[in-house]
C-alpha positions, -999 to +999 in steps of 0.1 A: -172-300+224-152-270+230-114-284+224-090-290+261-073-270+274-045-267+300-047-239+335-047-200+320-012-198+340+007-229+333+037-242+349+067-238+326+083-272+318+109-281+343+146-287+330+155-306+362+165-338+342+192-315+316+203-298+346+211-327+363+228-342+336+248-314+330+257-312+369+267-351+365+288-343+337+303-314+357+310-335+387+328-364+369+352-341+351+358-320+385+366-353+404+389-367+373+409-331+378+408-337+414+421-373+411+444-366+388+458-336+414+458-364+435+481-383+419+505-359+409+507-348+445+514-384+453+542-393+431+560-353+438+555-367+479+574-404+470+602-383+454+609-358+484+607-391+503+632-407+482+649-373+481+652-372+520+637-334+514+612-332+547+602-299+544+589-306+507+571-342+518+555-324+551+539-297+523+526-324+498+515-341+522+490-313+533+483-305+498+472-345+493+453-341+525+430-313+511+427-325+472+419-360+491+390-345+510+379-323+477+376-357+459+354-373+486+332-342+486+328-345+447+317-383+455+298-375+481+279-348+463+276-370+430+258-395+451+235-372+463+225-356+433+219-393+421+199-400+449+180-368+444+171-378+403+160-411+415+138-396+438+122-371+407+121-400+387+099-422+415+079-390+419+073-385+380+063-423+380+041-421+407+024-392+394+019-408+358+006-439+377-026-411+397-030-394+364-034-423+342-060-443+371-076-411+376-082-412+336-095-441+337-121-431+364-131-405+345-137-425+312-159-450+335-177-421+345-182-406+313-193-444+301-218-449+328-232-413+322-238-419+282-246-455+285-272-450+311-290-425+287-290-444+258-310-471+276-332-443+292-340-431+251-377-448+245-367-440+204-332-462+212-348-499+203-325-527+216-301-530+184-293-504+183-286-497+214-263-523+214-245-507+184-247-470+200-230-487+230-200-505+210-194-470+194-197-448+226-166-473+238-146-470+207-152-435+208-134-429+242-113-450+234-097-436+198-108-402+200-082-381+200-102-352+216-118-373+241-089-389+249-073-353+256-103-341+277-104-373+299-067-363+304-074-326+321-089-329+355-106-297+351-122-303+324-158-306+327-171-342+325-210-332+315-194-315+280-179-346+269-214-369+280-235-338+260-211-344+231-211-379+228-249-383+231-261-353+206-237-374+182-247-404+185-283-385+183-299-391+214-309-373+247-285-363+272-289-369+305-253-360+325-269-363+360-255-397+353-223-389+364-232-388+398-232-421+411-263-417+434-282-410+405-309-438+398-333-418+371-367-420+363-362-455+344-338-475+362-346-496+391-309-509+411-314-541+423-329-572+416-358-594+409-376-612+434-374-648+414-334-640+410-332-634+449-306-654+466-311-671+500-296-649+526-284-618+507-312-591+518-285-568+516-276-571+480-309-570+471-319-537+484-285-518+469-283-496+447-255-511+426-237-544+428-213-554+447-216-529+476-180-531+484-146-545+474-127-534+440-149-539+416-182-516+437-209-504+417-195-523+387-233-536+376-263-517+375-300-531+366-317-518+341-357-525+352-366-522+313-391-502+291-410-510+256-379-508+235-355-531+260-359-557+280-351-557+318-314-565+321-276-563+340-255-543+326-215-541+333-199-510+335-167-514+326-173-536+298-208-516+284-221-551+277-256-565+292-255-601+311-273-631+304-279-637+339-270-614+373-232-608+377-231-629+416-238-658+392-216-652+366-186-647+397-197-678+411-189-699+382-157-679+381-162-663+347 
């Protein structure tokens, strides 16, 4: 697998967190100045006051007046530029938060697509499929490279399935990734003896459940010579002993 990379014209990394902290910094010592002005101002005005000398007091005065209003700009602006690196650190957050679910989607994806064609392999006999399936989720797990391509959103999903399957030495098949895709092998649904009463609907989908948070989580695997007809959870790359509706009705 060709090794990720990022966009040909990447963005150069933002200073905006330094610069803020060096505008914070600048703030603080320009309203201690300003405060300090301030105070100077002050205790010149009570001796002119003391002094009986109007003409001075009515000219410190004015001169408080203005330093006054320069420290509550330098507040006012300090709050805002607070205000402003919350907001960058929200957004940074938030966007960690899309990256890291919409890496996760992307290792399901990848999952379903190599898992699917190991049980469509008629040379992949049922142990070890089961051990080809423990290593493909260690694999996207603690691969470093991977791990690094599930990361880039433009990189190309059906490299990393072609990868993972020629080394774990079986046949490709990254049509999987597309979640419509039933293959020649695979019938979605279920047995007529594990019907249950009243759910038609369930019976005739294509995955299970059909909605809610965990959609299209199991998939039925009809069987072939090698493996036995089975559910199989996507997330967890592990087959059930019975269907999934009955394993959520016991709670487990």
């Amino acid at each position: 697998m060709n090794k990720p990379h990022s966009d040909s014209n990447p963005q150069p990394a933002a200073p905006a967190s330094a610069d803020a902290e060096q505008a914070a910094r600048v703030l603080d010592r320009l309203a201690e100045m300003a405060m300090e002005r301030a105070e100077a101002l002050h205790a010149a005005s009570l001796a002119a006051i003391k002094a009986g000398d109007a003409a001075a007091v009515k000219d410190l005065e004015i001169s408080l007046d203005r330093v006054a209003r320069g420290v509550r700009r330098t507040l006012a602006l300090k709050l805002h530029f607070a205000q402003k690196r919350q907001e960058m650190a929200q957004k940074a957050a938030a966007h960690a938060r899309d990256r890291a679910e919409e890496k996760t989607q992307r290792r399901r994806q990848v999952a379903r697509a190599v898992s699917c064609s190991i049980s469509c392999d008629d040379s992949v006999g049922a142990e070890k499929g089961e051990a080809l399936l423990a290593d493909l989720w260690e694999r996207l797990i603690e691969d470093e490279e991977i791990d690094a391509a599930l990361s880039l959103a433009g990189h190309p999903l059906e490299e990393i399935v072609i990868h993972l399957c020629r080394d774990m030495g079986i046949h490709p098949d990254p049509a999987w990734l597309n979640p419509d895709y039933s293959g020649a092998k695979w019938s979605y649904g279920r047995e007529a003896e594990d019907d249950e009463p009243g759910s038609e609907s369930e019976a005739e989908s294509k995955l299970w459940p059909e909605t809610g948070p965990e959609q299209g989580r199991y998939f039925y695997f009809k069987g072939n010579q090698k493996i036995p007809p089975c559910w199989i959870d996507l997330f967890t790359e592990k087959r059930l002993d019975r269907p999934p509706w009955e394993l959520k009705r016991r709670g487990r």
